[in-house]
N, CA and C of each residue as an Amber inpcrd file, in Angstrom:
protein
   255
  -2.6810000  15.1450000  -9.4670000  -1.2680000  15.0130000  -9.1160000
  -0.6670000  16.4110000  -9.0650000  -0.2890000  16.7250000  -8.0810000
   0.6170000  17.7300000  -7.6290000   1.9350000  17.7680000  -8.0320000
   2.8070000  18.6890000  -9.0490000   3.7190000  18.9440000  -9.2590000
   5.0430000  19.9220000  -8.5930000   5.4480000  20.1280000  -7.7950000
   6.2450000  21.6800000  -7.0860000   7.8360000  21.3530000  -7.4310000
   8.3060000  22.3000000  -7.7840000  10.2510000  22.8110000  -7.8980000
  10.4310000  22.1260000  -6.7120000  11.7110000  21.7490000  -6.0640000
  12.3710000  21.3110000  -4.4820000  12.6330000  22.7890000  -4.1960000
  12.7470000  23.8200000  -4.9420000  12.9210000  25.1350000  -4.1140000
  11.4560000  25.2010000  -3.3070000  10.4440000  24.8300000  -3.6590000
   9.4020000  24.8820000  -2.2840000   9.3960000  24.2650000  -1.4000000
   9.9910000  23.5060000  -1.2250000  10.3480000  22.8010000  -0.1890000
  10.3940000  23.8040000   0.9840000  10.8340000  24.8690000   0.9240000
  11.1300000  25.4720000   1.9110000   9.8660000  25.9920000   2.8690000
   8.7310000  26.3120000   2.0580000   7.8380000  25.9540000   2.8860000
   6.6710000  24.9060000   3.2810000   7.7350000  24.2470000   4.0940000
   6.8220000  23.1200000   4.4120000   5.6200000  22.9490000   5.2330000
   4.9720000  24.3080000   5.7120000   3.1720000  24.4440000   6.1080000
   2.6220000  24.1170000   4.4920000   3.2470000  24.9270000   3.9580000
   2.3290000  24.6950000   2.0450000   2.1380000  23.4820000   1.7910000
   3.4640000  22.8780000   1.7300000   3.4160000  21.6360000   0.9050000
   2.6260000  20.4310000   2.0420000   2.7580000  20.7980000   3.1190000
   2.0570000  19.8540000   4.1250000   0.8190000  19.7320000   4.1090000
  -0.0080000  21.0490000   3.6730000  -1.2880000  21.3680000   3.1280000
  -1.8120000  20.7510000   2.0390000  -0.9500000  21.1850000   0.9850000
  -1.1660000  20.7600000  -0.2820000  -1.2820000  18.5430000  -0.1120000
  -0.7400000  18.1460000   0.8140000  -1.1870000  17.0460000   0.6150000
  -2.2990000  16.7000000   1.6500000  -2.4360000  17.3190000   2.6140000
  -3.6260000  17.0260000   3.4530000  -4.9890000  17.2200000   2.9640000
  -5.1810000  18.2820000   1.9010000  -5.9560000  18.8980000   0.8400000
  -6.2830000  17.8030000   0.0140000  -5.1940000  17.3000000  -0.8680000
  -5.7740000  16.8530000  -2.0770000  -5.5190000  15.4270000  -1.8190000
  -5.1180000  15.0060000  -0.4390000  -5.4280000  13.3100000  -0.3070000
  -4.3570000  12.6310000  -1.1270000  -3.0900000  13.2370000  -1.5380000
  -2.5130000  12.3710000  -2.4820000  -1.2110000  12.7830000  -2.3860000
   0.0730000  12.0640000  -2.8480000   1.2820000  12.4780000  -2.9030000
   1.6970000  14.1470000  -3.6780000   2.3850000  14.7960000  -3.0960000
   3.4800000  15.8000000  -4.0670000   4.3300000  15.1640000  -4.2520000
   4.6060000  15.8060000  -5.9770000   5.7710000  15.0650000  -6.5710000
   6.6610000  16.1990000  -6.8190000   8.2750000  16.3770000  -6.2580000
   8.4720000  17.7710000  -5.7540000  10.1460000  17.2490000  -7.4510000
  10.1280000  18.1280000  -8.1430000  10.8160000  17.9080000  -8.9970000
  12.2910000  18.3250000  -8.9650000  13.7540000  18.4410000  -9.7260000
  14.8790000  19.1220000  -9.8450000  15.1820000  19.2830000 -11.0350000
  15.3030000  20.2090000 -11.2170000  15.6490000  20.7710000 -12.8940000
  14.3440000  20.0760000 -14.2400000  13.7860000  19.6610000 -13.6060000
  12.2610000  19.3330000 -14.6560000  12.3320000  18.1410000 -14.2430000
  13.1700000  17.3980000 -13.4140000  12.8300000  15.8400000 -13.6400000
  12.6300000  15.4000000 -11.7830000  11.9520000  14.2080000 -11.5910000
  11.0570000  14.1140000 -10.5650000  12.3610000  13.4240000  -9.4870000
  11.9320000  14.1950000  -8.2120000  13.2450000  13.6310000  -6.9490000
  13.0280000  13.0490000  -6.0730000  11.9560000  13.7560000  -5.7730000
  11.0870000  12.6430000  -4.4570000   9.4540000  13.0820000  -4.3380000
   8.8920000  12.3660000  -3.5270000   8.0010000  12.7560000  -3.4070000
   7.5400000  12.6830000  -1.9330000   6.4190000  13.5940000  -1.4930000
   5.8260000  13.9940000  -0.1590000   4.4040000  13.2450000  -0.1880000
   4.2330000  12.3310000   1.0730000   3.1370000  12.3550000   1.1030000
   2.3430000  12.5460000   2.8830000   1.2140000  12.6200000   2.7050000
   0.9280000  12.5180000   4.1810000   0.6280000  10.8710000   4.9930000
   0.8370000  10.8700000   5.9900000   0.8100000   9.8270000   6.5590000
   0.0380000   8.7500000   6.3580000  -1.2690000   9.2890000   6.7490000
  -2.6660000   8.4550000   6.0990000  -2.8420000   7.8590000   4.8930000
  -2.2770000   8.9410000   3.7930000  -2.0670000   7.9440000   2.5170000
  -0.8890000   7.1220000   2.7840000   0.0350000   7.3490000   3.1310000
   0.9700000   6.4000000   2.9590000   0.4720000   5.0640000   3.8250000
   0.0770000   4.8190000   4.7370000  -0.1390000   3.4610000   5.0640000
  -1.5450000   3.3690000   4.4520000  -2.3180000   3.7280000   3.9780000
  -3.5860000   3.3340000   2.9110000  -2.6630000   2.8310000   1.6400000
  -1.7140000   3.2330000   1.2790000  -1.1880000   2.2720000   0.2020000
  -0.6640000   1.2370000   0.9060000  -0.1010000   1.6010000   1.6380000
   1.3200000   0.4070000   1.9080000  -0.1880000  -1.0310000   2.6560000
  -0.7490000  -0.4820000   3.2310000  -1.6210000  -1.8320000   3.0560000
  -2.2990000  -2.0510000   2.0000000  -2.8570000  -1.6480000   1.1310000
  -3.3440000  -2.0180000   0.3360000  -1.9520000  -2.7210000  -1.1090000
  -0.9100000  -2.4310000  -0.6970000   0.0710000  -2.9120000  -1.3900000
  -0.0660000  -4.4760000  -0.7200000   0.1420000  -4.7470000   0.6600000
   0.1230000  -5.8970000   1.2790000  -1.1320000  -6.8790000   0.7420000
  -2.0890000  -6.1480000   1.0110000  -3.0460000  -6.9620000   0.4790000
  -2.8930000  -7.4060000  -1.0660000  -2.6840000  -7.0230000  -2.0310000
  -2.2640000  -7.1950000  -3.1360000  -0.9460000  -8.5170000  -3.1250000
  -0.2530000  -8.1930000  -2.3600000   1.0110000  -9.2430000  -2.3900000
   0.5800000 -10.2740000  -1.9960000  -0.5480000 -10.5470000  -0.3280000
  -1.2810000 -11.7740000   0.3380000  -2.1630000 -12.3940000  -1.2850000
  -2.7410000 -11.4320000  -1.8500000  -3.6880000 -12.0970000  -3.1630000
  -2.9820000 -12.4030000  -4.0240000  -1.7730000 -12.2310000  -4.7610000
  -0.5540000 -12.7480000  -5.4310000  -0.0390000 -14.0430000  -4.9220000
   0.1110000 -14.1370000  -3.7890000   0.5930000 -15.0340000  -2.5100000
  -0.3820000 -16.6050000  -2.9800000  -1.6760000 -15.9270000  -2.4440000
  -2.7920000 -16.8890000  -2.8850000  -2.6630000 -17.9860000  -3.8830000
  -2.7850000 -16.7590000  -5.3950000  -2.6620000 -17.1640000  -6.8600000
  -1.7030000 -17.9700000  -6.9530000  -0.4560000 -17.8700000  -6.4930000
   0.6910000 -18.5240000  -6.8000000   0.6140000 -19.9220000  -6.0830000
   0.0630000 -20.3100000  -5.1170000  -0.3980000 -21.3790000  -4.2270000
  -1.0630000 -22.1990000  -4.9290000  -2.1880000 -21.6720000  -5.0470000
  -3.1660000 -22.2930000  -6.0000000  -2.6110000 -23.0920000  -7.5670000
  -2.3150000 -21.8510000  -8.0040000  -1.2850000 -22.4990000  -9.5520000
  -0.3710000 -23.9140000  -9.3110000   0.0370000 -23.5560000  -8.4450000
   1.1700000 -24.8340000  -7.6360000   0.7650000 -25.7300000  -6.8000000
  -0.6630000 -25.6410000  -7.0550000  -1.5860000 -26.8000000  -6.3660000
  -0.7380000 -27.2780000  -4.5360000  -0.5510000 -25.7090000  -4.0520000
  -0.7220000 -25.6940000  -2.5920000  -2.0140000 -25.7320000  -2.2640000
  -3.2190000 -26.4220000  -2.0010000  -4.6150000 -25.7350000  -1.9930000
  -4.6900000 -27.3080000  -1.2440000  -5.5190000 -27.2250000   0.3230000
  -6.6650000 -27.4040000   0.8730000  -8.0330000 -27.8380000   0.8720000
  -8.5760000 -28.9710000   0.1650000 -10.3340000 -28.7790000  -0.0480000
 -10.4020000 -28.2890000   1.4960000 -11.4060000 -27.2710000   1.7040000
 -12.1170000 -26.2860000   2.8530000 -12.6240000 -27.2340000   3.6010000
 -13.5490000 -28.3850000   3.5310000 -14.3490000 -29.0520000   4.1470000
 -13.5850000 -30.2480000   5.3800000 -12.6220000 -30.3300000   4.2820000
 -11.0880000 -31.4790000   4.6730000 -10.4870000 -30.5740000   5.8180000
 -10.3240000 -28.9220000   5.7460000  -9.6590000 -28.5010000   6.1330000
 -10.2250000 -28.0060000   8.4260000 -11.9000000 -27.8230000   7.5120000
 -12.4120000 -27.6130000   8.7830000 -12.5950000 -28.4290000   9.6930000
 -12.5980000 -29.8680000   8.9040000 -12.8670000 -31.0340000   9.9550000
 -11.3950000 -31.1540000  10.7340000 -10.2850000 -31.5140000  10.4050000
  -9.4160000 -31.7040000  11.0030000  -9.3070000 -30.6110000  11.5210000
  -9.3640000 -29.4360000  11.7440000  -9.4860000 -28.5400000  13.0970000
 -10.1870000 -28.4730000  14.1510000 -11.8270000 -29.1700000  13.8320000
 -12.4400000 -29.6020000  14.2900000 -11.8970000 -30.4990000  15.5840000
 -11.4670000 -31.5600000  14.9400000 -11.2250000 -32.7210000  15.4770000
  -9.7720000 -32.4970000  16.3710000  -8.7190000 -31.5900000  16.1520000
  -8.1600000 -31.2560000  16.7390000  -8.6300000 -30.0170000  17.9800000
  -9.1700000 -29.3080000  17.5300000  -9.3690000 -28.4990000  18.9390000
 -11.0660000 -28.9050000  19.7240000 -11.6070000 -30.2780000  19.2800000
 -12.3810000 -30.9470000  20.0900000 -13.9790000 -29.9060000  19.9310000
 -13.7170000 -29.4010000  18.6870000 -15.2740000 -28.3720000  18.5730000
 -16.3530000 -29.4100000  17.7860000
């Protein structure tokens, strides 16, 4: 984890580096305490899907618990039988 002042901010080839480099967010601070953070593109949608996926598997669990659930076999035949396969 990358730490930098917001006074570096100012150069943003560095800090653009610094995350293309180490694959991971800068966490750019103000007066010791944390303000925002930088990341590069690629990580950011490598989380943000992998956040999704996490929410679809939450999604799941919660279905299941609440006995939304399908037997599979029940489920393939009547598709079956509807799209005539």
């Amino acid at each position: 984890m990358q730490i930098v002042p917001i006074r570096e901010l100012k150069n943003t080839v560095e800090i653009e580096r610094r995350c293309a480099e180490s694959n991971e967010p800068v966490f750019v601070t103000k007066n010791g305490y944390g303000r925002l953070v930088v990341m590069d593109i690629d990580y950011y949608e490598r989380t943000m899907k992998k956040i999704n996926e996490a929410s679809l598997i939450n999604k799941g669990f919660a279905d299941y618990e609440e006995g939304r659930v399908v037997d599979g076999r029940a489920a393939l035949k009547r598709l079956r039988e509807k799209h005539d396969l």
